[in-house]
N, CA, C and O atoms as a MOPAC input file, in Angstrom:
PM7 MOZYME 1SCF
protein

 N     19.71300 1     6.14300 1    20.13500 1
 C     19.95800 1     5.01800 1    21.01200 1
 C     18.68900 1     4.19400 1    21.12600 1
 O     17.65600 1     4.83200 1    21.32900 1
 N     18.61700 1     3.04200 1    21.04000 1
 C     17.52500 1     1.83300 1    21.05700 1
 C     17.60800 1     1.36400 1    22.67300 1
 O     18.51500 1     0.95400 1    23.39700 1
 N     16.34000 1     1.61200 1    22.82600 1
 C     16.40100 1     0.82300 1    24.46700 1
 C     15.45300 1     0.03700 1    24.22200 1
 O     14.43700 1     0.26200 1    23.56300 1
 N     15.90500 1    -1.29900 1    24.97500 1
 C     14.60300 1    -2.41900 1    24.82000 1
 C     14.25200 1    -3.22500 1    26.33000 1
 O     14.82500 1    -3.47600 1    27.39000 1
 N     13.21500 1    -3.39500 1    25.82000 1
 C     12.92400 1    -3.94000 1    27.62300 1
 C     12.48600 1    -5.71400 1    27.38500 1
 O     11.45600 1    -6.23900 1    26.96100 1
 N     13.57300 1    -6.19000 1    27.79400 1
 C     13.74900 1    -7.67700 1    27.60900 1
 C     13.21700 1    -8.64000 1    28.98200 1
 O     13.78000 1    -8.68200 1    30.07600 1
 N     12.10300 1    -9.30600 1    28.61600 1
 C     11.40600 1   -10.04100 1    29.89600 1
 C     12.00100 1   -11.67000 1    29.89100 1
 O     11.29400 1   -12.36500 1    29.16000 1
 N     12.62800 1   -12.09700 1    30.24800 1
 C     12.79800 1   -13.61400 1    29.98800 1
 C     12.37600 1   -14.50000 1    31.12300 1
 O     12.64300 1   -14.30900 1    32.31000 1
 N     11.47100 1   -15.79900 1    30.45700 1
 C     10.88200 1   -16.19000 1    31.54900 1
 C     11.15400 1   -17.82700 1    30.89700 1
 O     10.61300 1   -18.31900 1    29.90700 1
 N     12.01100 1   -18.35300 1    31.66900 1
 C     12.61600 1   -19.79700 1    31.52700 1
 C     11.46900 1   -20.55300 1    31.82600 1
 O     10.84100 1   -20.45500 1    32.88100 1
 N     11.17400 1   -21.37200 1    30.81300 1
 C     10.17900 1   -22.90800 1    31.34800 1
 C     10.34500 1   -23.54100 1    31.89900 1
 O      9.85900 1   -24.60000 1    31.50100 1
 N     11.07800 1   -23.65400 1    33.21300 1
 C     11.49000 1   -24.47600 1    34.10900 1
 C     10.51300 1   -25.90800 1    33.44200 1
 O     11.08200 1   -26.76500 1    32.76600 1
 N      8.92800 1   -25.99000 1    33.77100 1
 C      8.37300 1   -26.74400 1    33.36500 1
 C      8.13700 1   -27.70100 1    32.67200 1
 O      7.44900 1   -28.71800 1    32.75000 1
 N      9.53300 1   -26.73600 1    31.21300 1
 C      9.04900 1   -27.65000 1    29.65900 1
 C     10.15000 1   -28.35900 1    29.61200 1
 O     10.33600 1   -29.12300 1    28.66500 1
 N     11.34100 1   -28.18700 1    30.93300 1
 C     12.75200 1   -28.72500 1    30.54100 1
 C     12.58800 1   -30.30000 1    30.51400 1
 O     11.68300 1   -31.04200 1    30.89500 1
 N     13.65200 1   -30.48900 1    29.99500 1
 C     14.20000 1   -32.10500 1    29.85000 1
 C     15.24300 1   -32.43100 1    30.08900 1
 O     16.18500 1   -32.01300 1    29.41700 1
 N     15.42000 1   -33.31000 1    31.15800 1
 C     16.58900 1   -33.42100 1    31.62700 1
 C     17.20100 1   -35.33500 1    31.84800 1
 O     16.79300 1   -36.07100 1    32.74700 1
 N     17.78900 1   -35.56500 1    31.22400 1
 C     18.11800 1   -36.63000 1    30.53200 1
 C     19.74000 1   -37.43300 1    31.18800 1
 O     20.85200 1   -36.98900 1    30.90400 1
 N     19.54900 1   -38.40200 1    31.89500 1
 C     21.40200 1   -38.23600 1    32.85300 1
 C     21.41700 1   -39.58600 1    32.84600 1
 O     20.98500 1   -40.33300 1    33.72400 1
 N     22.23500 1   -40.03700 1    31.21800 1
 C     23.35200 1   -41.66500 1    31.23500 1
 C     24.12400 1   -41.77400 1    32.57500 1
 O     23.70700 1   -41.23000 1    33.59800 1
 N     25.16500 1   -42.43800 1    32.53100 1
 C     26.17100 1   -43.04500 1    33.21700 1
 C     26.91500 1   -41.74300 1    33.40300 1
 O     26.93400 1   -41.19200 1    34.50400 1
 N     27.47300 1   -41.28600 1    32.44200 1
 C     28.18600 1   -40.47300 1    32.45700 1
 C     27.98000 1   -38.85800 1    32.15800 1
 O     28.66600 1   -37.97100 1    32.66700 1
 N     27.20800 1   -38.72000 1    31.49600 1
 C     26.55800 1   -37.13100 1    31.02100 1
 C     25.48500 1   -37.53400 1    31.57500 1
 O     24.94600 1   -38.59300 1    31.89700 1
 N     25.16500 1   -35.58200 1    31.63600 1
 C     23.30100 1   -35.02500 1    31.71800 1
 C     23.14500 1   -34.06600 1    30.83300 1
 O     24.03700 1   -33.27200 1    30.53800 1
 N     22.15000 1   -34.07200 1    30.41100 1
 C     21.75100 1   -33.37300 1    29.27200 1
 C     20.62600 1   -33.12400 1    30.03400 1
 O     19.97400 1   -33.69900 1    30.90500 1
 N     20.60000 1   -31.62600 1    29.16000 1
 C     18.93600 1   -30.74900 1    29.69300 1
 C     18.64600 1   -29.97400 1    28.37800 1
 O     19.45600 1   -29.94100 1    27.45200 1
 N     17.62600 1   -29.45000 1    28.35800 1
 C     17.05400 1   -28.82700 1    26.75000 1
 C     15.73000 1   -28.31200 1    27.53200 1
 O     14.86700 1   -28.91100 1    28.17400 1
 N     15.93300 1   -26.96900 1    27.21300 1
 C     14.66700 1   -25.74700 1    27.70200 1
 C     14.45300 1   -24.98400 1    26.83900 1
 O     15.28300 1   -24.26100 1    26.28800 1
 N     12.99100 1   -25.08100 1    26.56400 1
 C     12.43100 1   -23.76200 1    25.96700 1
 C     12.47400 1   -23.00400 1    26.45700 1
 O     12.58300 1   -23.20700 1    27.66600 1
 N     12.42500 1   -21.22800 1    25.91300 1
 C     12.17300 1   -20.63200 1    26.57800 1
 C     11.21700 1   -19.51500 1    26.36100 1
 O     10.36000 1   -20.26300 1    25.89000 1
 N     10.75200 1   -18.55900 1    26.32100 1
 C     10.25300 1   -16.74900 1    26.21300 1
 C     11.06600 1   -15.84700 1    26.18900 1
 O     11.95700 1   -15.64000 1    27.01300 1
 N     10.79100 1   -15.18500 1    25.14100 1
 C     11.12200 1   -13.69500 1    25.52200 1
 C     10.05100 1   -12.33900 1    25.29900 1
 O     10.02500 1   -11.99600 1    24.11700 1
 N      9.56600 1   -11.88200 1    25.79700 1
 C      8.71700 1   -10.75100 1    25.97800 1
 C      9.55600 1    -9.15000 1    25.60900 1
 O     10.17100 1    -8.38200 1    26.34900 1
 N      9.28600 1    -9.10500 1    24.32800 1
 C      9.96200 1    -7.71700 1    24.44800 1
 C      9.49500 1    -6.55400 1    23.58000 1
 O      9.02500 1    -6.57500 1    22.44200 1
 N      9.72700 1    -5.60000 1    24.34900 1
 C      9.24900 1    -4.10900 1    23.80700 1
 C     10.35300 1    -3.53300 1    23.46200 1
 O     11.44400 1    -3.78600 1    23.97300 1
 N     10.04700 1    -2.29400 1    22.10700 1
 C     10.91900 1    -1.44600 1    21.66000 1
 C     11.15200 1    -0.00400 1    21.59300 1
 O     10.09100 1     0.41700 1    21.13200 1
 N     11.72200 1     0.73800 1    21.73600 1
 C     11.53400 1     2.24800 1    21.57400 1
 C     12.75000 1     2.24500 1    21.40200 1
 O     13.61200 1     1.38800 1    21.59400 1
 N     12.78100 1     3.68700 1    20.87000 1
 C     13.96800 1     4.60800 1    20.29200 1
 C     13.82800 1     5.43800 1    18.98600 1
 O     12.82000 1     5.82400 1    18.39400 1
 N     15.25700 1     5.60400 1    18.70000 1
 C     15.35100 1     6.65700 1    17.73500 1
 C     16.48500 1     6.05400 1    16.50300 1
 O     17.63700 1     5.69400 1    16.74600 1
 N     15.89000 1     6.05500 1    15.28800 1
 C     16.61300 1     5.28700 1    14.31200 1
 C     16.84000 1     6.45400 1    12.89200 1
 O     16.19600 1     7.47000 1    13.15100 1
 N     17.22300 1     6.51900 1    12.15600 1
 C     17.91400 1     6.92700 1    11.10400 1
 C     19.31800 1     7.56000 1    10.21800 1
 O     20.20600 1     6.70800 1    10.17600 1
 N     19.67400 1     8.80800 1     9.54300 1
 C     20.82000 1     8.78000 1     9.17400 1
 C     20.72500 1    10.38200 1     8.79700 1
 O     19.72500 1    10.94000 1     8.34500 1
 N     22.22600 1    11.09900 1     9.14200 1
 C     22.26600 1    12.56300 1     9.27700 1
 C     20.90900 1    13.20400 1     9.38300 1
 O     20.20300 1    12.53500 1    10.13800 1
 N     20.29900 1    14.23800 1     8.90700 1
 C     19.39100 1    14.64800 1     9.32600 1
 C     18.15200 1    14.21200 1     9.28700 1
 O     17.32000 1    15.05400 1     9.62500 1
 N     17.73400 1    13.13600 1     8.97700 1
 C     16.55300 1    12.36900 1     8.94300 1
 C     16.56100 1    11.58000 1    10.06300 1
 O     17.59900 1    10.91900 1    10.04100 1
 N     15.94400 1    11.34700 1    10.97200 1
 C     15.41300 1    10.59300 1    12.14700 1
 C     13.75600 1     9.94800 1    12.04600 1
 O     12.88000 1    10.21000 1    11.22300 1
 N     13.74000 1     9.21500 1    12.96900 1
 C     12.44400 1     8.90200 1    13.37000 1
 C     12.10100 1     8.05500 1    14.66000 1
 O     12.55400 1     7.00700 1    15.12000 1
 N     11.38100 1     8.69900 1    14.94900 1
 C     11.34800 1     8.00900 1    16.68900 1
 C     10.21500 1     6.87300 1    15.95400 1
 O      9.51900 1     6.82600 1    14.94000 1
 N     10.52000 1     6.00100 1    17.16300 1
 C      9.70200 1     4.73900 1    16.87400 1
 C      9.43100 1     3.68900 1    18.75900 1
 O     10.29300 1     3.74100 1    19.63600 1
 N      8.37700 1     3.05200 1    18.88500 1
 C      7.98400 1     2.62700 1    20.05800 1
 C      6.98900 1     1.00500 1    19.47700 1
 O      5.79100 1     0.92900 1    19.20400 1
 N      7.83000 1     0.13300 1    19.45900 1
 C      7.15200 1    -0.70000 1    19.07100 1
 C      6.48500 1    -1.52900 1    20.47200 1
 O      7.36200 1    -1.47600 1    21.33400 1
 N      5.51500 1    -2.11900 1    20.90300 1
 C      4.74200 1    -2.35700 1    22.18500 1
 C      5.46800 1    -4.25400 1    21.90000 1
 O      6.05900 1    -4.55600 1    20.86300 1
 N      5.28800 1    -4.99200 1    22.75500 1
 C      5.28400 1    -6.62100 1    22.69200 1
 C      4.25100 1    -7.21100 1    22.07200 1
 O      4.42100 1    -8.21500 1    21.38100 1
 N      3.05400 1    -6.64500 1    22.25100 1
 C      1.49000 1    -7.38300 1    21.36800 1
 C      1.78500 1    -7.11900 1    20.31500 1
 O      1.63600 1    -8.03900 1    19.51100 1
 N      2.37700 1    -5.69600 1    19.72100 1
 C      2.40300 1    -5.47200 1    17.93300 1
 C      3.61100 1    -6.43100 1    17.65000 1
 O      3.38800 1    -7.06200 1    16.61700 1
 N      4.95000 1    -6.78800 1    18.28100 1
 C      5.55900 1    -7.94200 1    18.02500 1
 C      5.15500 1    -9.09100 1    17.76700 1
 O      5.54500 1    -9.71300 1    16.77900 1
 N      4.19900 1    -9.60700 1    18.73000 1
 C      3.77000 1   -10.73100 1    19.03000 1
 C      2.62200 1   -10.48500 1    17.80700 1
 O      3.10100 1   -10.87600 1    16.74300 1
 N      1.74300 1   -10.14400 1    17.70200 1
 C      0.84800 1    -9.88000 1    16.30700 1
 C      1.56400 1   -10.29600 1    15.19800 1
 O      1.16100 1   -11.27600 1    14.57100 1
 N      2.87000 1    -9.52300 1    14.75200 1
 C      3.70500 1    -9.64400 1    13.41300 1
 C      4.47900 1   -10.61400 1    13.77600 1
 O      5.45500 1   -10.68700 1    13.03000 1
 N      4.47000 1   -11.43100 1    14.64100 1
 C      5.32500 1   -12.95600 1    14.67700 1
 C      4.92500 1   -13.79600 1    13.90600 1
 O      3.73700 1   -14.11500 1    13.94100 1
 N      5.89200 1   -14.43900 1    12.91300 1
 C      5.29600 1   -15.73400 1    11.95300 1
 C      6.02000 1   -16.77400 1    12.75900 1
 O      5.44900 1   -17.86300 1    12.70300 1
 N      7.17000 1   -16.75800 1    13.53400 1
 C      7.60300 1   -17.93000 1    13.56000 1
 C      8.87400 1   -17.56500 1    14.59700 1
 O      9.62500 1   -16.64600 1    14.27200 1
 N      9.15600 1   -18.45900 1    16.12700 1
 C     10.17700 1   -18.44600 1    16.96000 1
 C     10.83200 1   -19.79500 1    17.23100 1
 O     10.07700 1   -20.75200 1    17.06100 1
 N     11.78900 1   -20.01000 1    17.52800 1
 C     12.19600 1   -20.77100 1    18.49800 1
 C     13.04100 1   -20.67700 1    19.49200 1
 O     14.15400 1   -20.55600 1    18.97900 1
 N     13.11300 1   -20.66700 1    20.46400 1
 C     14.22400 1   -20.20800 1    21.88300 1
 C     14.35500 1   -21.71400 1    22.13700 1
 O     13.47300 1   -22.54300 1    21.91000 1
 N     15.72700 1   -21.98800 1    22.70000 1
 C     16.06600 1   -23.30800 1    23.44900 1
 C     17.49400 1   -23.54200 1    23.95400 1
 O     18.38700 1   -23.26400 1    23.15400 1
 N     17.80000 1   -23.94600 1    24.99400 1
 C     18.86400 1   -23.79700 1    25.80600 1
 C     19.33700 1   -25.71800 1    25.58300 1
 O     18.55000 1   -26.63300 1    25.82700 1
 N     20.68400 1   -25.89200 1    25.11000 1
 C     20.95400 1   -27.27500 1    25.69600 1
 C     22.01300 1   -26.93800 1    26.20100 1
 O     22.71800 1   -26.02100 1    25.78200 1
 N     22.40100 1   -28.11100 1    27.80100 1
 C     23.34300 1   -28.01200 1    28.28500 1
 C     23.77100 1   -29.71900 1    28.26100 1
 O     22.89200 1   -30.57200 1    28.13600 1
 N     25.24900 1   -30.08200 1    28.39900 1
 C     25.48400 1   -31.41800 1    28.20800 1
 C     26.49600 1   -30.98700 1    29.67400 1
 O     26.49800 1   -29.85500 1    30.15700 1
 N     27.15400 1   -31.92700 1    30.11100 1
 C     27.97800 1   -31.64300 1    31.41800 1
 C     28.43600 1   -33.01100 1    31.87700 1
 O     27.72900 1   -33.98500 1    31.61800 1
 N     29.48400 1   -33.13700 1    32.48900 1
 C     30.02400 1   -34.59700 1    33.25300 1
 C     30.47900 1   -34.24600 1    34.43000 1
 O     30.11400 1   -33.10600 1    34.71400 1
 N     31.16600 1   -34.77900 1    35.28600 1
 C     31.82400 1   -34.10100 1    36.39900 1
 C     32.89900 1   -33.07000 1    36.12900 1
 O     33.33300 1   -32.37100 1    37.04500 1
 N     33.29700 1   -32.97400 1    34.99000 1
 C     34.97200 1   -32.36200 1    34.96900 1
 C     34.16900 1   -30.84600 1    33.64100 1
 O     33.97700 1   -29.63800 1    33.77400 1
 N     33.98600 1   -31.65400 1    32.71800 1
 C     33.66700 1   -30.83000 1    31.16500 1
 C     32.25100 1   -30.64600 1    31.00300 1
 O     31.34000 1   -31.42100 1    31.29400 1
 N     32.19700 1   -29.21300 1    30.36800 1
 C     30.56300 1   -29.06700 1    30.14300 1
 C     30.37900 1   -28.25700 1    28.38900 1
 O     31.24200 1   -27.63500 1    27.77000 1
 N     29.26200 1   -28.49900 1    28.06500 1
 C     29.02000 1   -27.70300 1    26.94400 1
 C     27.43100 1   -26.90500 1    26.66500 1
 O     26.44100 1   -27.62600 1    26.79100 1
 N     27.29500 1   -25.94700 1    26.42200 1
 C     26.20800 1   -25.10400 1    26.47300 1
 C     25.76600 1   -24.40100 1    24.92300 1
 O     26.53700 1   -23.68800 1    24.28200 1
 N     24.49500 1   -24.73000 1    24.52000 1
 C     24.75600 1   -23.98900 1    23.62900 1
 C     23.09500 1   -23.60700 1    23.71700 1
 O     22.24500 1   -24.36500 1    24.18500 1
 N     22.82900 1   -22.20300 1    23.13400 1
 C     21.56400 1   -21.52600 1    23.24700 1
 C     21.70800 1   -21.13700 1    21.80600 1
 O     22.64200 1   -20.80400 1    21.07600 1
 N     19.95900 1   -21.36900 1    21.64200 1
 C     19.84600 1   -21.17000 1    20.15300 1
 C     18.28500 1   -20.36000 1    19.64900 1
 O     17.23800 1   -21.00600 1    19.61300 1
 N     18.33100 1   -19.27100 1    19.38200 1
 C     16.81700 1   -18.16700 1    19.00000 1
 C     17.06400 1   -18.16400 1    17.47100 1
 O     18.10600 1   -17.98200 1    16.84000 1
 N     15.83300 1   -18.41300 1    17.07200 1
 C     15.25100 1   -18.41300 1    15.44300 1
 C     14.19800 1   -17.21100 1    15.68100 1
 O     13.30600 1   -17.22700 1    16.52900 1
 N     14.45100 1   -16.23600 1    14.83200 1
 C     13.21900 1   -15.43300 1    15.28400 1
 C     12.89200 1   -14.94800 1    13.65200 1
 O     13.82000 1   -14.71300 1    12.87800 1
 N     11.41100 1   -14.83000 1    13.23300 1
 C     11.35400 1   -14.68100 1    11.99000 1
 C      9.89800 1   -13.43500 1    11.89000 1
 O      8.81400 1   -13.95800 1    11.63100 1
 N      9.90100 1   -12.43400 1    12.01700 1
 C      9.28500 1   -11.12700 1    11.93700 1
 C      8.74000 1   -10.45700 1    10.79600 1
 O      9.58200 1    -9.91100 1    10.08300 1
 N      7.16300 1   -10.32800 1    10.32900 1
 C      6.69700 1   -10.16100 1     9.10600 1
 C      5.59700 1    -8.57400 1     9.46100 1
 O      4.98500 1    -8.43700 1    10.52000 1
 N      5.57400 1    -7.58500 1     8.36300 1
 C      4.87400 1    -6.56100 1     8.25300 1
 C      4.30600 1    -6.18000 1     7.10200 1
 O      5.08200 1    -6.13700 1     6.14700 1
 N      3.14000 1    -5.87500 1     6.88800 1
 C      2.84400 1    -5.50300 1     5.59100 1
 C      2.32800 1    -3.96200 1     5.90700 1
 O      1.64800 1    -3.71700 1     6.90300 1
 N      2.69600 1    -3.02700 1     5.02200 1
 C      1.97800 1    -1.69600 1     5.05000 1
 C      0.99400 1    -1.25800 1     4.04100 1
 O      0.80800 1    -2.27800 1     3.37700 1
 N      0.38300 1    -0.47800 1     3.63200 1
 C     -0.09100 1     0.17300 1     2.60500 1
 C     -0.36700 1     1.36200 1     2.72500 1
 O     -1.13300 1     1.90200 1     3.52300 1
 N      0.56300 1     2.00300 1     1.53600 1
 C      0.32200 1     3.78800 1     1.80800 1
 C     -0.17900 1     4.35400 1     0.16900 1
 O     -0.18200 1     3.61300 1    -0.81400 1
 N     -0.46600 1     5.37800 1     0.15500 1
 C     -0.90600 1     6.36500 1    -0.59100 1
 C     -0.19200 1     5.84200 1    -2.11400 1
 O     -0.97000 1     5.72400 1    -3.06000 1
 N      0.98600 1     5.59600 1    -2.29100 1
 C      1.63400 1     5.55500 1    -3.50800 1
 C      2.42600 1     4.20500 1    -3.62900 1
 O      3.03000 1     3.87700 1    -4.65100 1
 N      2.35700 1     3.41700 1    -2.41800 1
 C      3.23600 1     2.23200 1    -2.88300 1
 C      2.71100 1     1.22000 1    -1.44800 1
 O      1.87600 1     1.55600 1    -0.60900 1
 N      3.39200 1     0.08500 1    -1.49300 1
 C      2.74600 1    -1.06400 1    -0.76900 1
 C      4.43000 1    -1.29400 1     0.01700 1
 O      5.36500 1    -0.79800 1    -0.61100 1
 N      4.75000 1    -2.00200 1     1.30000 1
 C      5.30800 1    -2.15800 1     1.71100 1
 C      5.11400 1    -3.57800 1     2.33800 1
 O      4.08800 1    -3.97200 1     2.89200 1
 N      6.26900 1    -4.27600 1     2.15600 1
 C      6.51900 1    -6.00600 1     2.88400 1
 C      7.79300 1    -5.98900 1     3.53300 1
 O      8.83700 1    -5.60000 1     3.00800 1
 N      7.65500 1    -6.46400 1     4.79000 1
 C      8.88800 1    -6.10800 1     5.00000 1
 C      9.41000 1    -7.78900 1     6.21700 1
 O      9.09500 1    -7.77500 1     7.40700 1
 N      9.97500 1    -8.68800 1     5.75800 1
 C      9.85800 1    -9.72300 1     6.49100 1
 C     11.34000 1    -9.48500 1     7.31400 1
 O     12.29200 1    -9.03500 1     6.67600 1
 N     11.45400 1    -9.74700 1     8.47500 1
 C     13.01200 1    -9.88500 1     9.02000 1
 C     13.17000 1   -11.30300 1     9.82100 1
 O     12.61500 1   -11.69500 1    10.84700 1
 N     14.24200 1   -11.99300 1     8.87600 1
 C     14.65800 1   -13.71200 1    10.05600 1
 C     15.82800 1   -13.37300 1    10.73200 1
 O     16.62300 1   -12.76500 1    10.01600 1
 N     16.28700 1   -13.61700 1    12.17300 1
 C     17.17500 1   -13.56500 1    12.73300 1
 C     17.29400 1   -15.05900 1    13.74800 1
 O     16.49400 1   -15.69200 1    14.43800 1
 N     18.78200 1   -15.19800 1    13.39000 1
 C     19.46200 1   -16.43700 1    14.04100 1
 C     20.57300 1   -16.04800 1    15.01500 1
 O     21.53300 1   -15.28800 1    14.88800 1
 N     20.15500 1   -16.78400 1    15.99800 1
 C     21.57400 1   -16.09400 1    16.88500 1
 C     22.02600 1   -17.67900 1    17.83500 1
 O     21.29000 1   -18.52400 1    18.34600 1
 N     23.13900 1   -17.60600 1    17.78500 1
 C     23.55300 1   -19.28100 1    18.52800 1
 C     25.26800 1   -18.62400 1    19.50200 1
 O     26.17700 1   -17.81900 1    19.29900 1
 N     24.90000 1   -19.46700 1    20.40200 1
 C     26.19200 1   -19.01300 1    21.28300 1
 C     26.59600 1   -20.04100 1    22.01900 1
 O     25.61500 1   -20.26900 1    22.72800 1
 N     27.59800 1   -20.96600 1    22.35500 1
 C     28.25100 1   -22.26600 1    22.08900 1
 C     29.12600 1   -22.08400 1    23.10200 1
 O     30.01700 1   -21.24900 1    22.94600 1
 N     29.03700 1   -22.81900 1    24.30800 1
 C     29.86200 1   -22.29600 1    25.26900 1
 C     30.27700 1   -23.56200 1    26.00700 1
 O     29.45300 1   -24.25800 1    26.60000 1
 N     31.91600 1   -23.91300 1    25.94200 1
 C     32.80900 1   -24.90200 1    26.91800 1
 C     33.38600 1   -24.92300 1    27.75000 1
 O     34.52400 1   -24.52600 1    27.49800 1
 N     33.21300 1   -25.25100 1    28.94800 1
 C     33.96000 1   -25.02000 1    30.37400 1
 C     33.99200 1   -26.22100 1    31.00600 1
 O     33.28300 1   -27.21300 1    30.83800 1
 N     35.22600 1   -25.94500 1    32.02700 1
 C     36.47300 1   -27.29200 1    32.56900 1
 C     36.03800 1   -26.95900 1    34.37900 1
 O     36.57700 1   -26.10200 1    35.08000 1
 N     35.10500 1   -27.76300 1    34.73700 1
 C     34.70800 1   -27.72400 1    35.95000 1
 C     36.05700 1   -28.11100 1    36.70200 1
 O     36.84400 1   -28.89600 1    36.17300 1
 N     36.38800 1   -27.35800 1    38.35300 1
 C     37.72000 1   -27.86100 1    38.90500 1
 C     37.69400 1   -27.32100 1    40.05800 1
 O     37.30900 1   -26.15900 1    40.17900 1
 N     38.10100 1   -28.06300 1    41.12600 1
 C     38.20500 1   -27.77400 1    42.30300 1
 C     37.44000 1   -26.16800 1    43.11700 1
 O     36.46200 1   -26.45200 1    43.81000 1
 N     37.65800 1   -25.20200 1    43.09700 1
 C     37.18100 1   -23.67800 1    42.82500 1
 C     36.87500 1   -22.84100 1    42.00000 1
 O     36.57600 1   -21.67500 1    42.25700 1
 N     36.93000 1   -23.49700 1    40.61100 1
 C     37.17100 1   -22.45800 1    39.27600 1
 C     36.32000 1   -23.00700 1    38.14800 1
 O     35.65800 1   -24.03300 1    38.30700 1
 N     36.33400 1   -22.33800 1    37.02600 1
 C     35.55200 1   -22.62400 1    35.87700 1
 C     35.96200 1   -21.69900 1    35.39200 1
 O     36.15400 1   -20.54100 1    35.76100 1
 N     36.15000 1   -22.41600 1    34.23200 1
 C     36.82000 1   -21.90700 1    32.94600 1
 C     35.81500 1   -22.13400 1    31.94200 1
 O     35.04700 1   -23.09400 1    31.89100 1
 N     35.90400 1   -20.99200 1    31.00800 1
 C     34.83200 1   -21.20000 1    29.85900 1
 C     35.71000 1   -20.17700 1    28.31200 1
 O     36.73000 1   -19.49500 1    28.21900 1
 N     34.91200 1   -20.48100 1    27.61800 1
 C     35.10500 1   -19.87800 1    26.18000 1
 C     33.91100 1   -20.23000 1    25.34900 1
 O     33.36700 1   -21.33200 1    25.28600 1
 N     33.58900 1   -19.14300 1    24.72900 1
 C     32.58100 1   -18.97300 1    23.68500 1
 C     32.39800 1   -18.54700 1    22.25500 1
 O     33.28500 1   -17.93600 1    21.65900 1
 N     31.42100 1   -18.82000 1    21.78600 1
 C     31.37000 1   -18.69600 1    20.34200 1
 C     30.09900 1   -17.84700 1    20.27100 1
 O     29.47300 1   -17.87800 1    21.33100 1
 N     29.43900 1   -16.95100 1    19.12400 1
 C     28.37800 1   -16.16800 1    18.72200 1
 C     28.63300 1   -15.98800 1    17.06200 1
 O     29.49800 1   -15.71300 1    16.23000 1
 N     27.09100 1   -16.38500 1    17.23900 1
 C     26.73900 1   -16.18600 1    15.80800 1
 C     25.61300 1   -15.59500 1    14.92000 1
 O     25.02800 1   -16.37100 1    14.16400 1
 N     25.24600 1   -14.22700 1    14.94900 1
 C     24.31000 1   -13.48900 1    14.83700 1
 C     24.21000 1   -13.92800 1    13.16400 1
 O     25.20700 1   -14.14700 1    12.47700 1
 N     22.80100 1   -14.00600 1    12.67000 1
 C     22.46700 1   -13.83700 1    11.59200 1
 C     21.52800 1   -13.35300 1    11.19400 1
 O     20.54400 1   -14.07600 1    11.35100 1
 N     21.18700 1   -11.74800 1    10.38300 1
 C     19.88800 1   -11.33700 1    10.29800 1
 C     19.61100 1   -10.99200 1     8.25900 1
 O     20.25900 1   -10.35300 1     7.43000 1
 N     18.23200 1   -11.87800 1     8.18600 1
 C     18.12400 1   -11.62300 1     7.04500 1
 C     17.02700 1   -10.92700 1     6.44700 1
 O     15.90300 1   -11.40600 1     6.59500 1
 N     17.20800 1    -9.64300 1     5.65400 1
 C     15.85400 1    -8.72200 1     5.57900 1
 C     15.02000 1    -9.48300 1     4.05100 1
 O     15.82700 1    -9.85700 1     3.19900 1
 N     13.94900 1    -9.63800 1     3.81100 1
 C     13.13600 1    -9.89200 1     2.55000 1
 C     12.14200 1    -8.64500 1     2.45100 1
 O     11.34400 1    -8.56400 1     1.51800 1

């Protein structure tokens, strides 16, 4: 089991918030701070593993976090979007190790503002690519 300890800390600061006639639009960066531990492998081979946030943050080549929301009085649309792109190099005794990981994740969300209620539906779209 993988447990991770996920810190998220919204830029209130960096937002942008943008309001025509009729729509508002907002767009936030954001953070995520996170540490790893657990236990990973297959039938009798295991290996515990504890990755810290600095050794993340060290092997980071490249992020982006960002929240847009669009909205009117009645209809709204949300969509959050993380680019995360993760690089390691090893060197051992008999062979060399590279190990790059990009992950995309987007989640797209529409809801019908109304008297007491809100209604929504969503979309997700995980994409992880190993080099």
């Amino acid at each position: 089991m993988v447990r991770a300890l996920v810190f998220s800390v919204a830029c209130s600061l960096c937002s942008l918030s943008v309001a025509d006639e009729r729509w508002d639009w907002e767009i936030t960066p954001y953070l995520w701070a996170v540490g790893q531990s657990g236990e990973t492998g297959t039938d009798d081979v295991t290996l515990d593993f504890d990755v810290s946030f600095s050794d993340i943050l060290s092997n980071l080549d490249m992020a982006l976090l960002v929240d847009l929301s669009v909205q009117d009085e009645r209809w709204g649309v949300n969509m959050d979007a993380v680019f995360m792109d993760v690089g390691a190099d090893a060197e051992f005794e008999r062979a060399d190790a590279d190990l790059d990981i990009a992950e995309t994740v987007v989640s797209v969300s529409g809801f019908l503002k109304s008297w007491k209620t809100c209604a929504a539906d969503a979309y997700w779209r995980i994409q992880k690519t190993y080099r």
